[in-house]
C-alpha positions as CSV (number, residue, x, y, z in Angstrom):
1,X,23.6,10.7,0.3
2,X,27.3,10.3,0.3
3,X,29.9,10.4,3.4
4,X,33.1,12.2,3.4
5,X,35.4,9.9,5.0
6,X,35.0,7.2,2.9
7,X,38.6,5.7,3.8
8,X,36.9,2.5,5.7
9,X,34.7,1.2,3.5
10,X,33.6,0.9,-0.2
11,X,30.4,1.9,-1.7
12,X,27.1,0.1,-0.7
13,X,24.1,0.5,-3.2
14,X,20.8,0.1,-1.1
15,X,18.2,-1.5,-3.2
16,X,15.2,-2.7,-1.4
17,X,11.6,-2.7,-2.1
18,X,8.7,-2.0,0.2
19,X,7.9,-4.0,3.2
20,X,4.4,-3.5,2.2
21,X,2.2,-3.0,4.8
22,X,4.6,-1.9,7.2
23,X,7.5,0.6,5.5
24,X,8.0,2.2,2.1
25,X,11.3,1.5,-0.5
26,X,12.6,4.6,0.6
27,X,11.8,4.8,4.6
28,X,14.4,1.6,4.3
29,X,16.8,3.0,2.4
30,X,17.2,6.2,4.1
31,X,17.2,3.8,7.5
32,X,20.1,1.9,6.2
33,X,21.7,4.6,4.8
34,X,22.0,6.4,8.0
35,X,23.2,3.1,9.4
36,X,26.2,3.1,7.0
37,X,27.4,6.4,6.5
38,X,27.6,6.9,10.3
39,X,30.1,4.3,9.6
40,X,32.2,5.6,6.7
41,X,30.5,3.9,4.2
42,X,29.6,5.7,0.9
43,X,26.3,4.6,-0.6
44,X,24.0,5.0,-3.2
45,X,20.4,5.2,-2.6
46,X,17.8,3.4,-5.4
47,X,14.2,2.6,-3.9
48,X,12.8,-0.1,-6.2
49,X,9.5,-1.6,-6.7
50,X,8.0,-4.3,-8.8
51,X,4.8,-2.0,-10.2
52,X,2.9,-1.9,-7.1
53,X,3.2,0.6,-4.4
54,X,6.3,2.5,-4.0
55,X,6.8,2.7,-8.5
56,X,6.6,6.0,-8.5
57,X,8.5,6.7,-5.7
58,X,11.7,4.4,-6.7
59,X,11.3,6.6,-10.3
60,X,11.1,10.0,-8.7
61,X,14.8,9.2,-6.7
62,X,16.3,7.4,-9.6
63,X,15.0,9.7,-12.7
64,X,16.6,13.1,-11.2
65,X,14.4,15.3,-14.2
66,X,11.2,13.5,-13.2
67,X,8.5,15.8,-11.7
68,X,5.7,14.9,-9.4
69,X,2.3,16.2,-10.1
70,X,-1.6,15.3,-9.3
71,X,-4.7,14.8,-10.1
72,X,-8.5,14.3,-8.5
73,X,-10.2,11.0,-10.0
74,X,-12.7,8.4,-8.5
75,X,-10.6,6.2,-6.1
76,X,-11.6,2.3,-5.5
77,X,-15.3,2.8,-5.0
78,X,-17.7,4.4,-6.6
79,X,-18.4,7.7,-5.1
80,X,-14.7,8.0,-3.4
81,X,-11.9,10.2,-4.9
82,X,-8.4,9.8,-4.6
83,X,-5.2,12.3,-5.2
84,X,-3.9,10.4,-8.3
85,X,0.1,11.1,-7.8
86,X,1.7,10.5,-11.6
87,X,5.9,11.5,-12.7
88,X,6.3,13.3,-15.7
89,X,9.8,12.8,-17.8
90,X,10.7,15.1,-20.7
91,X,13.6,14.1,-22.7
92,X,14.8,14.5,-26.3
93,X,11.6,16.2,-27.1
94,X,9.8,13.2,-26.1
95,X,7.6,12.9,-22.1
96,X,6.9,9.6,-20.8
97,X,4.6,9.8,-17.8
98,X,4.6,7.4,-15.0
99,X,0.9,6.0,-13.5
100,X,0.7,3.5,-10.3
101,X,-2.6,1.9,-10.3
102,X,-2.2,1.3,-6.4
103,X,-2.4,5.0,-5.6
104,X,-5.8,5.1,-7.6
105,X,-7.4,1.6,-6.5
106,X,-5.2,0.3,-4.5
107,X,-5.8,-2.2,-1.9
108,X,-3.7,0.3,0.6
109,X,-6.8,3.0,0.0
110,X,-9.8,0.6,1.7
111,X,-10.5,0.5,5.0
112,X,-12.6,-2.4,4.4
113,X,-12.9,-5.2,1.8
114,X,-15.8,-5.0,-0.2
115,X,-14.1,-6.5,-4.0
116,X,-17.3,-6.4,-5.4
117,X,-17.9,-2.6,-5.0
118,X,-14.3,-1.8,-6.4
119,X,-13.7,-0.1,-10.0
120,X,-10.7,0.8,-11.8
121,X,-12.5,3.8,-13.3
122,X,-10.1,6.6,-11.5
123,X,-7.0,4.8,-13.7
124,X,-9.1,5.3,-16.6
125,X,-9.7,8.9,-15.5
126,X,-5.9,9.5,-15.0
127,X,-4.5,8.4,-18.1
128,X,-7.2,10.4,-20.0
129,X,-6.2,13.8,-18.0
130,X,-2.3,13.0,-18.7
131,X,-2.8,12.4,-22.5
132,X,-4.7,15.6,-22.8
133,X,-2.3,17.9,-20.6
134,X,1.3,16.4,-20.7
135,X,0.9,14.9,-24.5
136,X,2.9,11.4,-23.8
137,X,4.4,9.9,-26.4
138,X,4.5,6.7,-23.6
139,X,3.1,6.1,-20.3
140,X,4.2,3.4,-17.6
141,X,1.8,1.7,-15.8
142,X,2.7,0.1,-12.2
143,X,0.1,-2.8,-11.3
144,X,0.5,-4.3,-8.1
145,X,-1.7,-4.3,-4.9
146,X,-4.9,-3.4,-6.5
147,X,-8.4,-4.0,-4.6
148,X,-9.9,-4.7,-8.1
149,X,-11.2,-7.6,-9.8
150,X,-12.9,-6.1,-12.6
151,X,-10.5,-7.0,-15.7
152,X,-9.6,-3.4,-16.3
153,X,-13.7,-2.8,-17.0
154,X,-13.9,0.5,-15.0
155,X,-10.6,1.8,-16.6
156,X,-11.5,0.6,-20.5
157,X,-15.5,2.6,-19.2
158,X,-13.6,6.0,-18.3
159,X,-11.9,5.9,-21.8
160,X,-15.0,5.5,-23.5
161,X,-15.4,1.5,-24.1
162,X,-19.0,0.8,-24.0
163,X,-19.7,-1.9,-21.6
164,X,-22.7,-3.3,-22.3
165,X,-25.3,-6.5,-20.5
166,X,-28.2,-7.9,-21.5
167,X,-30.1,-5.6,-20.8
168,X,-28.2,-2.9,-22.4
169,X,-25.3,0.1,-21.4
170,X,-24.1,-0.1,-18.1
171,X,-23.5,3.3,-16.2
172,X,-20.3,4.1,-15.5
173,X,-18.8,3.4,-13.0
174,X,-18.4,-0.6,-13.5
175,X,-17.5,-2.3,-10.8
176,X,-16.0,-5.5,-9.9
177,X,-19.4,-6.2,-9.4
178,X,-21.1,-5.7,-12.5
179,X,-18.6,-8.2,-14.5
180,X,-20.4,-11.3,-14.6
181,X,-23.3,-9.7,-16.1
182,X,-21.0,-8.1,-19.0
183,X,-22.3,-9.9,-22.3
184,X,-20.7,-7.1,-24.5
185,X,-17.5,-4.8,-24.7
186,X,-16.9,-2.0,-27.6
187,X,-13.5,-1.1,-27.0
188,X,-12.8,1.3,-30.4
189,X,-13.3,4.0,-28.8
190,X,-10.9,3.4,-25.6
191,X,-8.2,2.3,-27.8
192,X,-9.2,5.5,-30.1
193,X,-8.3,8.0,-26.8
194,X,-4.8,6.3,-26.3
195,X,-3.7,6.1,-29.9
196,X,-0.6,7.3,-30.4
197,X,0.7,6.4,-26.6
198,X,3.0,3.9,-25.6
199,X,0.9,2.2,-23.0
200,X,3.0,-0.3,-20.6
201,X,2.1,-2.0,-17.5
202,X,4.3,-2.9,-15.5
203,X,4.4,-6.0,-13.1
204,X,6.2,-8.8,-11.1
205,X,3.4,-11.5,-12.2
206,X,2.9,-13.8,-14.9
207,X,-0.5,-15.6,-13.7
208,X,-3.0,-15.4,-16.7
209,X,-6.1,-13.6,-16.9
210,X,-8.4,-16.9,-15.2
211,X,-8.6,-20.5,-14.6
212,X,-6.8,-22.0,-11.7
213,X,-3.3,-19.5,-11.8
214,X,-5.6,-16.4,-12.6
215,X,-6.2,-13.3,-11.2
216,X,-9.0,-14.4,-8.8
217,X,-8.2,-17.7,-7.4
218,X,-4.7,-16.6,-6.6
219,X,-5.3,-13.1,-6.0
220,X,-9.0,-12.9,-5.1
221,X,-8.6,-14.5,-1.4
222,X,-6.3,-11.2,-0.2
223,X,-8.8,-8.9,-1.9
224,X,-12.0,-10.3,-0.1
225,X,-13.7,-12.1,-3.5
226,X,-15.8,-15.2,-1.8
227,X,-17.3,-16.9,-4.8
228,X,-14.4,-17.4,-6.6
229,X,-15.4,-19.7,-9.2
230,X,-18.4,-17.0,-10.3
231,X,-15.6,-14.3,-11.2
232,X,-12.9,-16.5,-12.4
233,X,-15.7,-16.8,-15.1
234,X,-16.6,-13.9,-15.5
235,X,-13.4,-12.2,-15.9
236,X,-12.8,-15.7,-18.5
237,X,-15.8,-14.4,-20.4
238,X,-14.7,-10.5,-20.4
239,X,-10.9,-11.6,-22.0
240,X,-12.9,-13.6,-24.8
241,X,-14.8,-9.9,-25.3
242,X,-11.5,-8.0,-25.1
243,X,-9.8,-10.3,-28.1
244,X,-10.7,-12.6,-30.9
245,X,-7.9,-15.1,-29.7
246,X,-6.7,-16.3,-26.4
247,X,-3.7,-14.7,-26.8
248,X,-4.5,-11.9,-24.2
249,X,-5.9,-13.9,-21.9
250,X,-3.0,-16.5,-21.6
251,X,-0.7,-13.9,-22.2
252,X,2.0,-14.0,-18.8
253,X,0.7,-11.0,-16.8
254,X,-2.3,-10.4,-18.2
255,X,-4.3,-11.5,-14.1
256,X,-1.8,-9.0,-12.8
257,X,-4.2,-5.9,-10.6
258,X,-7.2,-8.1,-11.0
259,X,-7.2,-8.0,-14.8
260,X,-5.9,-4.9,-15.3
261,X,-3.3,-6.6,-17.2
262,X,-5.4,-7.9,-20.0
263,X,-7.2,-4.4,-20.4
264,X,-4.0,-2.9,-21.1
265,X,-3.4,-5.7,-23.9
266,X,-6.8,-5.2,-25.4
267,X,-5.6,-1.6,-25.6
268,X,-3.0,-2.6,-27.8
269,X,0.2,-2.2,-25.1
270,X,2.6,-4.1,-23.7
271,X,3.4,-5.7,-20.5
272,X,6.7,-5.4,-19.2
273,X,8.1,-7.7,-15.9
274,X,9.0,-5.2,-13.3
275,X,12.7,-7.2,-13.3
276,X,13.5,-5.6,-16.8
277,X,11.5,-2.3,-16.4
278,X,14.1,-1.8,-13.1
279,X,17.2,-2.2,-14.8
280,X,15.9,-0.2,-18.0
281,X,14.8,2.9,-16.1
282,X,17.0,2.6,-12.9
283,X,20.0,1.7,-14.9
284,X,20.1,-1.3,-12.3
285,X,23.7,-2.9,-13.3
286,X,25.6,0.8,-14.0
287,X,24.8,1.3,-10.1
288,X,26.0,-2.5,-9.5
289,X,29.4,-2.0,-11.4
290,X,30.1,0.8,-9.0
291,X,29.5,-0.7,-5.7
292,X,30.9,-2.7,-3.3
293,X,28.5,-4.3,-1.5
294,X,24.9,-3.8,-2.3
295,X,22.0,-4.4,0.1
296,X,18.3,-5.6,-1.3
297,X,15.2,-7.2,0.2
298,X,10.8,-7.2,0.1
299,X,8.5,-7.9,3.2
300,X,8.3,-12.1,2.5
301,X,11.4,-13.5,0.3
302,X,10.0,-16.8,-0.7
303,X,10.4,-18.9,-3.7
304,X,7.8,-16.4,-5.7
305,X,10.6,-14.0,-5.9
306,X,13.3,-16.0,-8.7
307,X,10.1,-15.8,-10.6
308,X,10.2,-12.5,-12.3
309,X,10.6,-10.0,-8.9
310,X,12.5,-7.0,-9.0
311,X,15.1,-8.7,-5.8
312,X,16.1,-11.9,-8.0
313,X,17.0,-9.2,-10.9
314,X,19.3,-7.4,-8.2
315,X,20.9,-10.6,-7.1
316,X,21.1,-12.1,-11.0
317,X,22.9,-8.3,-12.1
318,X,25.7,-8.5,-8.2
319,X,26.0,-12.4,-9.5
320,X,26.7,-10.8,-13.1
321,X,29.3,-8.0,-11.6
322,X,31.4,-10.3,-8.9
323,X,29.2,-7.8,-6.1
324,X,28.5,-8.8,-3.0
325,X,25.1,-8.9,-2.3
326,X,23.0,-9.0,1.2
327,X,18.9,-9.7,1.4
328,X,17.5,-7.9,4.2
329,X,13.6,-9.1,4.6
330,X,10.8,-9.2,6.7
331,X,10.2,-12.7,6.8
332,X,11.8,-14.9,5.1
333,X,10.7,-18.8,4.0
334,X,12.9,-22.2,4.9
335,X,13.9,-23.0,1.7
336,X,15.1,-19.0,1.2
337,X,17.6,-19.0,4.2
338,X,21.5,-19.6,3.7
339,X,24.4,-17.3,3.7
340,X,23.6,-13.4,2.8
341,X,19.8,-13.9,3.7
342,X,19.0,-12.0,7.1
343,X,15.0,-11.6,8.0
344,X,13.7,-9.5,11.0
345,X,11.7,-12.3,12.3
346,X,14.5,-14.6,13.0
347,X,15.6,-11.9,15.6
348,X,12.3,-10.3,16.8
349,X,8.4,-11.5,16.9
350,X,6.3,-10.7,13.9
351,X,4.3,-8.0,15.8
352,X,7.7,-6.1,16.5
353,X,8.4,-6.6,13.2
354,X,5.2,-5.2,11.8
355,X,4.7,-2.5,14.6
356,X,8.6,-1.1,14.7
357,X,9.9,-2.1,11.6
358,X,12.5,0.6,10.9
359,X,14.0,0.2,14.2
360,X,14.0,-3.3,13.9
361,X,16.4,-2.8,10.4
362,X,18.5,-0.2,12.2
363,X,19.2,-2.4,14.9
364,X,20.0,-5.1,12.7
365,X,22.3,-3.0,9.9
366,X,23.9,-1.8,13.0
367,X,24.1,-5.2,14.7
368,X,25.9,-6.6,11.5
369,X,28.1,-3.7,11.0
370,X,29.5,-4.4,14.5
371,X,30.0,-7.8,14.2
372,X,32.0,-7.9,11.1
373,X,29.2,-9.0,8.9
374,X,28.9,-6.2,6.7
């Protein structure tokens, strides 16, 4: 989106991740944008997200060949499908395909909590249907505001790893539930079905697979989990399975979706910070060196996001450039606040926030545009 008189004002690149909960990457965007070009500003529009919800959304507007496409798998439960949305990219004879985990069991999916009934089966599902129709020689992961805490056991199942208790084969699908009875893991075949594919996760975390920074004592509260110290054991016990070191299970990212990280390792991929999977594929600092100002921002801007979030790579790349840059957030802690930091909750109560919160950023883009501030 571009305005013709552009005689006023520079270029503003709008940058912003999801408030989650309450507005996508690009319902913000396209509310500032509208903001700034009705006052002569030019701007470039670049949804981003960190892996979770909203990855394939900020790749579909930057990656202008990508093309959307879906597929039926089993969603968070057992039983439960979900429309699987995944991006295809073709270039120099090579297709990378891009996955988000959240759209498969994602915590945005449940209507209730129930952890223990979750599975990561459907992800399995979908990366087997994109090897076998789009042929990747890669495929992107986005992990990030899963339901799960199954260490990736439903998704390692639906690619043919034999998960196994005492008592013998477990029928698929595993759950969250099943993994503290999981004595046994063949993962040959799983990593048989993907060889040949780049497979990268992407994510904004770097807690390890368990102990006290893991997957389920940090995560497991928000998803619902109760007896933490039961799974943080379990899912201890399932990295051992997946690796004859500890290297995937202390490996930074490797808790990230409830696990999911570590299954991904065991498959012999990578994981990538979302930070440096932004400015790889969204060409992050090209779109810096051409703006002016540029305009970034998440739901809670605390002191979690210097550590590895997609908003302190924008600010690091403006600081690079000599750019101005603004954080526009939905809340926003003490020790966050100072000059260029604006949160919606210092100017209107936290329902308002959460109930209207693109008028709430109109009226606040447009507030600082008439007051001089931008």
């Amino acid at each position: 989106m571009v305005c013709d008189d552009q005689s006023k004002h520079g270029t503003a690149l709008l940058c912003t991740d999801s408030f989650k909960g309450s507005a996508t990457s690009l319902e913000l965007v396209k509310t500032i944008s509208d903001v700034l070009e009705h006052h002569h500003w030019k701007t470039i529009s670049l949804p981003i997200s960190d892996g979770g919800d909203g990855f394939l959304e900020a790749v579909l507007c930057a990656i202008q060949s990508a093309e959307a496409r879906t597929v039926t798998v089993t969603g968070p439960f057992p039983g439960i499908t979900a429309e699987a949305p995944y991006a295809v990219v073709s270039e120099a004879g090579a297709t990378t395909v891009f996955l988000e985990m959240a759209s498969v069991a994602g915590i945005i999916l449940c209507k209730d909590l129930d952890p223990m009934r979750t599975t990561t089966f459907g992800l399995g599902e979908l990366i087997r249907f994109v090897i076998a129709a789009e042929h990747p020689s890669r495929i992107h992961i986005g992990l990030g505001g899963s339901a799960t805490n199954d260490a990736g056991l439903g998704m390692l199942q639906a690619l043919g790893a034999v998960i196994s208790s005492a008592d013998g084969e477990l029928p698929s699908p595993v759950t969250t539930g099943d993994a503290p009875s999981v004595t046994a893991v063949d993962l040959t075949p799983a990593i048989d079905a993907v060889r040949g594919v780049e497979l990268i996760a992407v994510c904004d975390v770097s807690n390890p697979l368990a102990g006290p920074n893991g997957a389920t004592h940090i995560y497991g509260p928000q998803k619902g989990v109760r007896d933490l110290a039961r799974m943080d054991a379990a899912i201890a016990q399932i990295g051992a399975l997946y690796g004859t070191s500890a290297a995937i299970s202390e490996f930074p990212g490797a808790g990230a979706a409830g696990g999911l990280g570590a299954a991904v390792l065991a498959l012999h991929g990578a994981i990538e910070p979302g930070s440096r999977a932004l400015n790889t594929l969204l060409h992050l600092d090209d779109h810096v060196r051409e703006s002016t100002l540029v305009i970034t921002g998440e739901g809670k801007y605390d002191s979690q996001t210097a550590n590895g979030k997609v908003v302190s790579a924008v600010q690091a790349s403006c600081k690079a450039h000599g750019v101005a840059c603004l954080v526009l957030c939905g809340c926003c802690d003490k020790c966050m606040e100072g000059p260029g930091v604006v949160s919606l909750t210092s100017r209107y109560d936290v329902d308002k926030c959460m109930r209207d919160t693109l008028a709430c950023v109109k009226e606040t883009v447009e507030d600082m545009v008439q007051n001089g501030q931008i």
